[in-house]
Structures are given as structure tokens and as C-alpha cells.
MIDOTOR-333647 format. One record per residue (C-alpha): residue number from 1; z, y, x. Coordinates in steps of 0.001 Angstrom, whole numbers, always signed. Each point is the difference from the previous one (the first is absolute). Layout:
% MIDOTOR-333647
SITE     i         Z         Y         X
SITE   NUM         Z         Y         X
...
***
This chain:
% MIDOTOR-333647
SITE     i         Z         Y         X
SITE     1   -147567    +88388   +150642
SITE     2     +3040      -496     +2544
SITE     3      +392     -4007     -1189
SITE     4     -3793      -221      +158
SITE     5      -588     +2095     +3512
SITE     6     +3184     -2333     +1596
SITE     7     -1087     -3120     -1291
SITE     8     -3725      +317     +1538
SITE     9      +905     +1598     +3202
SITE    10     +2884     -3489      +258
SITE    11     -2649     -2056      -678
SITE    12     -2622     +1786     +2356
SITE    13     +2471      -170     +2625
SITE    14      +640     -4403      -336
SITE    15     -3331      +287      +304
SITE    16      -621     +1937     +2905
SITE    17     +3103     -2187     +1361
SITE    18     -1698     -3338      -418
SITE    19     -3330     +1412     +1800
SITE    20     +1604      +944     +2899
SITE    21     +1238     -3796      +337
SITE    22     -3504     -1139      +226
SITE    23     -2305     +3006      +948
SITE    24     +2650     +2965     +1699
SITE    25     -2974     +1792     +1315
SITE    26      -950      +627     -3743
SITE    27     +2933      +599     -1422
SITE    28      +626     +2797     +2764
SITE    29     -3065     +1581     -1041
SITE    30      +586      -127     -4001
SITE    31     +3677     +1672     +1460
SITE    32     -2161     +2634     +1881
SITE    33     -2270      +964     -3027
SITE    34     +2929      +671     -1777
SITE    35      +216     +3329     +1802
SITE    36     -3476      +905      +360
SITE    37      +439     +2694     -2857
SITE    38     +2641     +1784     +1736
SITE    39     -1266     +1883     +3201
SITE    40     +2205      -679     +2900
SITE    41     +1023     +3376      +929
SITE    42     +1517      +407     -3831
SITE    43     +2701     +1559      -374
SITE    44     +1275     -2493     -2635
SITE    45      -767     -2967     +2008
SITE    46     +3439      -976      +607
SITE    47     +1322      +547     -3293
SITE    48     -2127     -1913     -2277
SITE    49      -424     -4085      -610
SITE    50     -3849      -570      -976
SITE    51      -816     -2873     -2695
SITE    52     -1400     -2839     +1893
SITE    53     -3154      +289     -1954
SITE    54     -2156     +2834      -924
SITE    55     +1425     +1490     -3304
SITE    56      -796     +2442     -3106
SITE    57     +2628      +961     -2081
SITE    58     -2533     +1719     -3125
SITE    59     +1680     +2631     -2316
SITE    60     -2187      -424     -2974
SITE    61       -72     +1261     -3567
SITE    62      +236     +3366     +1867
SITE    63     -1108     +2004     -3430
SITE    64     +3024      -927     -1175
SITE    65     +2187      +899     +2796
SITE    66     -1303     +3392      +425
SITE    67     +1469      +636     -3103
SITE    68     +3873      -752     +1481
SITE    69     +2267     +2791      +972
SITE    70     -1000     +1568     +3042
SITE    71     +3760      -751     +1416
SITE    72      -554     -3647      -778
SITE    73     -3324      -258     +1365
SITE    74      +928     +1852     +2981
SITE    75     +2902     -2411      +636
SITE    76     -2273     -3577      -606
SITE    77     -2969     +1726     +2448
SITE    78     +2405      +324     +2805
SITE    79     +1711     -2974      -447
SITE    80     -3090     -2365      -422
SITE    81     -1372     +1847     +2792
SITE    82     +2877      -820     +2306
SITE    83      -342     -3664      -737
SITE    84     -3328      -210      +469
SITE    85      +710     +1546     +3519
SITE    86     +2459     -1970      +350
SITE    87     -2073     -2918     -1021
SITE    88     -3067     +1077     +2280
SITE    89     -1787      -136     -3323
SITE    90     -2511     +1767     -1664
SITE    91      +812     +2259     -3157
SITE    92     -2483     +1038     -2758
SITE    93      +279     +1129     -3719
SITE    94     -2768      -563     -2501
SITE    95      -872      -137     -3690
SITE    96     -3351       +85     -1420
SITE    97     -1619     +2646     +1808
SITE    98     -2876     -1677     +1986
SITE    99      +480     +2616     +2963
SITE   100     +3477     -2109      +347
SITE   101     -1450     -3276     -1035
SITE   102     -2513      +625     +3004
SITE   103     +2734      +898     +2618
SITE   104     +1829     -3013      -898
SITE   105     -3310     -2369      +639
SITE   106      -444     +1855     +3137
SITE   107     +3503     -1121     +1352
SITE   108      -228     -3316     -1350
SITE   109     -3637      -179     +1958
SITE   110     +1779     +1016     +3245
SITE   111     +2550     -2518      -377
SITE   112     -2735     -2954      -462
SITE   113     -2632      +799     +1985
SITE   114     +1231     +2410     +2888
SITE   115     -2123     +3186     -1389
SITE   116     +1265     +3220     +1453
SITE   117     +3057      +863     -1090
SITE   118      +715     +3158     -2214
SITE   119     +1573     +3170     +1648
SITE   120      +300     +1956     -3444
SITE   121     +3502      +433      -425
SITE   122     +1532     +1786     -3308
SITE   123     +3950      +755      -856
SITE   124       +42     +2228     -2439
SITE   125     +2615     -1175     -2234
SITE   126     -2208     +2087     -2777
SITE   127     -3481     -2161      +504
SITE   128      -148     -4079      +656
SITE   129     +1268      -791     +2842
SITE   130     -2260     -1877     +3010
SITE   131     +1158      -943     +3090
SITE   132     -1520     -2203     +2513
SITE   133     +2827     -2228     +1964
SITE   134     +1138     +2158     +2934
SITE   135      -949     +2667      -550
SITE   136     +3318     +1670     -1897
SITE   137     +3161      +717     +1775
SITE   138     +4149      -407      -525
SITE   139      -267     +4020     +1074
SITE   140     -2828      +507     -3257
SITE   141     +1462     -1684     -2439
SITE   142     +3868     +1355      +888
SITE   143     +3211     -1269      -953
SITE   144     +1106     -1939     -2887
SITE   145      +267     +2058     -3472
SITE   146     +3456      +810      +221
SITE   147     +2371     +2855     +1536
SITE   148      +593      -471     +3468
SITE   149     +3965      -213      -762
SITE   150      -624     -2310     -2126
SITE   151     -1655     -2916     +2522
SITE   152     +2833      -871     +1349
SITE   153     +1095     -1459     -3339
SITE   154     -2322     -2664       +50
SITE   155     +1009     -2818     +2557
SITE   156     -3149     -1173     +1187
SITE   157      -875     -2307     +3075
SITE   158     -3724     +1193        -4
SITE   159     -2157     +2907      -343
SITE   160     -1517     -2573     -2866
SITE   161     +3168      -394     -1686
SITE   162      +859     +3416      +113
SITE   163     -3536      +979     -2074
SITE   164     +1028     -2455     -2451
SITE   165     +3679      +678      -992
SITE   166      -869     +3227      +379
SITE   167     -3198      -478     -2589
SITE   168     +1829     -2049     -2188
SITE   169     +2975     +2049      -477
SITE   170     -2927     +2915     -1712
SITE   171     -1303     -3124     -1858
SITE   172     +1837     -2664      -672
SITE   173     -1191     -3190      -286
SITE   174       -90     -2294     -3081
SITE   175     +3432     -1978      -624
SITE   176      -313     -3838     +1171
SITE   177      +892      -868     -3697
SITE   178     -2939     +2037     -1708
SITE   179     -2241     -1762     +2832
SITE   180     +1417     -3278     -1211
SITE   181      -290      +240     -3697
SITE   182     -4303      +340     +1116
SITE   183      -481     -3834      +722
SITE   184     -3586      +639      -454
SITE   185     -1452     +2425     +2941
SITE   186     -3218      +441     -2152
SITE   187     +1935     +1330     -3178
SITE   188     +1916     +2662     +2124
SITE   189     -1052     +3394      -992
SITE   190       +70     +1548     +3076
SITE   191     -2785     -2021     +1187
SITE   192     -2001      +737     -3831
SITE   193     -3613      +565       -55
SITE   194     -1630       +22     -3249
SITE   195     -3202     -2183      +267
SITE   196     +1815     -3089     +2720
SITE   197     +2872      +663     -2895
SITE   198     -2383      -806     -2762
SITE   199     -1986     -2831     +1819
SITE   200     +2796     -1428      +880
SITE   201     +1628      +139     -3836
SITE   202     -3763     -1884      -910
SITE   203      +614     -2191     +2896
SITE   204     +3726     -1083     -1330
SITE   205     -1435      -418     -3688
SITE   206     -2873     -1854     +1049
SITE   207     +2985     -2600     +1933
SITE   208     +1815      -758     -2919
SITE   209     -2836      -409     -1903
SITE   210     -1065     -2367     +2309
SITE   211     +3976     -1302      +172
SITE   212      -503      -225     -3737
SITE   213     -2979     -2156      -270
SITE   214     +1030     -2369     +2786
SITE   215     +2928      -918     -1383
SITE   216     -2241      -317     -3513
SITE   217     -1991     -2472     +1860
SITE   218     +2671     -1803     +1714
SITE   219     +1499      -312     -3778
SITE   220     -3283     -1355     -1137
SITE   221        -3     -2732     +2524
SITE   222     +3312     -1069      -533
SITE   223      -470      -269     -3712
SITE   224     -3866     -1930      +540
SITE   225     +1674     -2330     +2387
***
């Protein structure tokens, strides 16, 4: 998500850039809109760096994640929490309750055609979470997972980097060798879901079957010419 999130917002921001060459008057205002989420007399205002764009960050398959450890889920809720603050983002779990599935449209709506925005607001690390952008805190969600003794063992130039040693250190992140051997994003199990898996398995035999009779015809030629 970090590669993804800095990537886009890089991009966003050349953008932005090249407007304001030829049209500064817009590009002021897409700068503006950036902080429409965040009231101006919050208390976080200061302290957080909102995506350029409006953003989601989605928690789904949340039936299975209810099933984690309570410490662990405790410890990803705060911590995606903070970077969607951080982020001036929107966060939401769902699965394939419809209630969620409903909430999710809902925001989606707001974002593309200006309906009202949602004021519902749940935390509970115990129940999905939903939480419109602005509307949490850095004083709600608290400080990063770790014993305040401890913090000052992670040398961190930003409140951002500090979340993420700090998150990383409780899970640590794949090797860059194992992430290596997977030259094929689509055949890495983390990202496994049964039915794309199996399409995509008729998809590859249906390709060199079609690789197979190709090169057949190709044959055929060559030998009829």
C-alpha cells in the first residue's frame, strides 16, 4: 500500500504542478479541496499531510479478520487508522454483509456525485471499522502500539515513519528475496482468490493451447510452401 499510496500522490502532485503552469487559479483550488475534509479549527490540522486526491483505503475480507487475535487486530485498527488520518482518507472494512456492501456504495456515491456526506462514525476495534475522512483524531486513535520507553528506539523523521517502524517491528515484512523468487504478481499467494485463481489457470491453458496450435499452423505452412 505505501509504494502504491507514494507513487499516486507523486504523480498527482506533477500533475497538479503542470496545471498551475497553465491554469494557477485551478490548480489553487484542486490544492484547497484537498482540505475540505478536515474542519479548520481541527486539532490535527497541523500535523497531518492530506492525499492530493480524495482516497479510500477498504479493509475487506473482514470475516476473516475478525477471526485474528484481538492484540493483532487491535494493533492493524490503530495503525491503519492513523494513516488514513494521516492521509485525510477515508477508512472502511467490509466482507459480504450487504449492510457493509451498502455503506461502502454510499461513500463511493459521495465521492462522485457530491451526496451528503456520512457522519456515522464506528471504532470499535471489535465490529468493522467506518470512518468518514476527518472525522477521527491523533488524540482517538493514541500512540503507536508500543511502550512509551520503547519510542525512542525507533529513529524516525516523521510521525509517518514512526507508525511504520514501529508496525513493522510487530510484523515484519516479507524478505526482498522471497518477494523476488514471485516474478509473477498473479501467482503470489497472498493475493489468492479461488475463482480469479481458477479463471485465470483456464485462461493460461487456453494460451498455450492457442501457443500450441499456432505454432502447428506456422509448421504447416512452412512444410506446404
Amino acid at each position: 500500500m505505501e509504494n502504491l499510496l507514494q507513487a499516486t500522490k507523486s504523480h498527482v502532485d506533477k500533475v497538479i504542478m503542470k496545471l498551475g503552469k497553465t491554469n494557477s487559479k485551478a490548480a489553487s483550488e484542486m490544492r484547497q479541496k484537498i482540505w475540505c475534509n478536515l474542519q479548520k479549527d481541527h486539532p490535527d490540522h497541523e500535523l497531518i499531510d492530506p492525499f492530493p486526491i480524495p482516497l479510500v483505503i477498504i479493509g475487506s475480507k473482514y470475516d476473516i479478520f475478525q477471526d485474528f487475535d484481538s492484540e493483532k487486530r487491535k494493533i492493524i485498527c490503530k495503525t491503519l487508522r492513523f494513516v488514513a488520518h494521516y492521509y485525510g482518507a477515508s477508512l472502511m472494512f467490509t466482507s459480504k454483509s450487504e449492510a457493509l456492501l451498502l455503506k461502502i456504495r454510499g461513500v463511493i456515491n459521495q465521492l462522485a456525485f457530491g451526496i451528503g456526506k456520512s457522519k456515522s462514525i464506528s471504532v470499535d476495534q471489535n465490529k468493522p471499522l467506518f470512518i468518514t475522512a476527518g472525522l477521527d483524531s491523533l488524540s482517538h486513535i493514541g500512540s503507536p502500539p508500543v511502550p512509551d520507553n520503547d519510542i525512542g528506539k525507533f529513529h524516525a523523521r516523521s510521525p509517518m515513519e514512526l507508525w511504520k517502524k514501529v508496525y513493522e517491528n510487530l510484523f515484519p515484512p516479507k524478505s526482498t528475496n522471497t518477494l523476488k523468487d514471485i516474478k509473477d504478481p498473479a501467482k503470489d499467494p497472498q493475493y489468492a482468490e479461488s475463482e480469479v485463481d481458477e479463471m485465470r489457470i483456464q485462461k493460461d491453458q487456453e494460451l498455450e493451447q492457442y501457443k500450441r496450435s499456432s505454432s502447428q499452423s506456422w509448421k504447416q505452412i512452412e512444410l506446404d510452401s
